[in-house]
N, C-alpha and C positions, 0 to 999 in steps of 0.2 A: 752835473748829473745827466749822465743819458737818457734820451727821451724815447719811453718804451712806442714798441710797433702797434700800432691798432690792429688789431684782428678784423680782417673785413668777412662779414656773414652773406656767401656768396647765395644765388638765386639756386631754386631745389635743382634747374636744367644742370646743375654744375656736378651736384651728384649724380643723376641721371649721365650725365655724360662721360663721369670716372668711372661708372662702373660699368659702362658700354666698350667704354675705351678699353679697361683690363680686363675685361669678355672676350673680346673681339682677338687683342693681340693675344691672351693666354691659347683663346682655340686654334691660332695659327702658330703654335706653336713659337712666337718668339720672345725673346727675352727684352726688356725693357733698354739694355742697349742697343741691341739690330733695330727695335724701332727708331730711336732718337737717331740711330746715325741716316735712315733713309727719313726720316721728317726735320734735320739737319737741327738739330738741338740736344742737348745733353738729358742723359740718363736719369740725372737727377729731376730733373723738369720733366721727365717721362714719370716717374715716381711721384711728383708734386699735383700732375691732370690725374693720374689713377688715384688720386689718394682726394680730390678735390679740393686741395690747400690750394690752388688756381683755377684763375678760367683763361682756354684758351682764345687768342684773335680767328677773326673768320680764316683768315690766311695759313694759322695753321693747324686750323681742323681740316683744312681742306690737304695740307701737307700729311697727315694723319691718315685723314682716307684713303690716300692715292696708295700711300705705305701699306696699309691694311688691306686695299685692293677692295673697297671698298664703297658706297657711298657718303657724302657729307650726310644725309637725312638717316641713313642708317646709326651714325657714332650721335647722333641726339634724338635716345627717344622721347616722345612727347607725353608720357606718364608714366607713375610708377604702379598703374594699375596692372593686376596679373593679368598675363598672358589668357585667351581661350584657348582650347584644345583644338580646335581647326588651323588658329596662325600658330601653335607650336608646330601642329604637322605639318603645316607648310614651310616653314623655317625649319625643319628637322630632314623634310624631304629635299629641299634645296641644298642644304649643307652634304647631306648625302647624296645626289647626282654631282654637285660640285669636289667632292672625293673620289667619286668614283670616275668621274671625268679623266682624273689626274692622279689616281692611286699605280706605281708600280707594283710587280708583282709581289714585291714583300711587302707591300702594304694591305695586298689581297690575302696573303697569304695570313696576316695576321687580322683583319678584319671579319674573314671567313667562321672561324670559329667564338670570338666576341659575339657577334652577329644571331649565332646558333643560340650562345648561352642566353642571350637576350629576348633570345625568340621563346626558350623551353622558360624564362622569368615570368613573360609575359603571359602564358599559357596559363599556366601556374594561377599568377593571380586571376584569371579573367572567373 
């Protein structure tokens, strides 16, 4: 009789960490194989850290980040406490000069009016 697999009950860092992970690479727009080919591991094991059915070696969270373009300290945050409205703005504002840094024209060109409708949303509720 085959002897079944124990289910190991990983530490909360490991969720924390799946779901930084599939944060992080969703907003760079790549797919779960472009990451595993530049953090040199397979797709499925890219699916296995976002999903927290693993934890990964320091070695390759640190393959991770580099891929992500990233920090190590950024891919594990240290709670699952919400965010304040000051560090979203400041992660909201950095992801936006970090775009705009690097936005081609047709990324302006479609950012532009996004940007607007966001602007008259916000208005709106205030």
């Amino acid at each position: 009789m085959a002897k079944q697999k124990q289910q190991i009950q990983h530490a909360a860092v490991v969720n924390r960490f799946a779901a930084r992970l599939r944060e992080l690479r969703s907003s760079r727009g790549m797919t779960q194989k472009e990451l595993a080919q530049v953090a040199q591991i397979t797709p499925t094991y890219v699916w296995r850290l976002e999903t927290g059915k693993v934890a990964p070696g320091i070695d390759l969270i640190e393959r991770l980040a580099k891929g992500l373009q990233t920090t190590i300290a950024d891919l594990i945050p240290e709670t699952d406490a919400p965010q304040s409205e000051k560090l979203l703005r400041q992660q909201a504002r950095k992801r936006f000069d970090e775009l705009l840094d690097n936005a081609s024209k047709e990324t302006l060109l479609m950012l532009n009016p996004l940007l607007a409708r966001l602007c008259e949303t916000s208005r709106k509720s205030a």
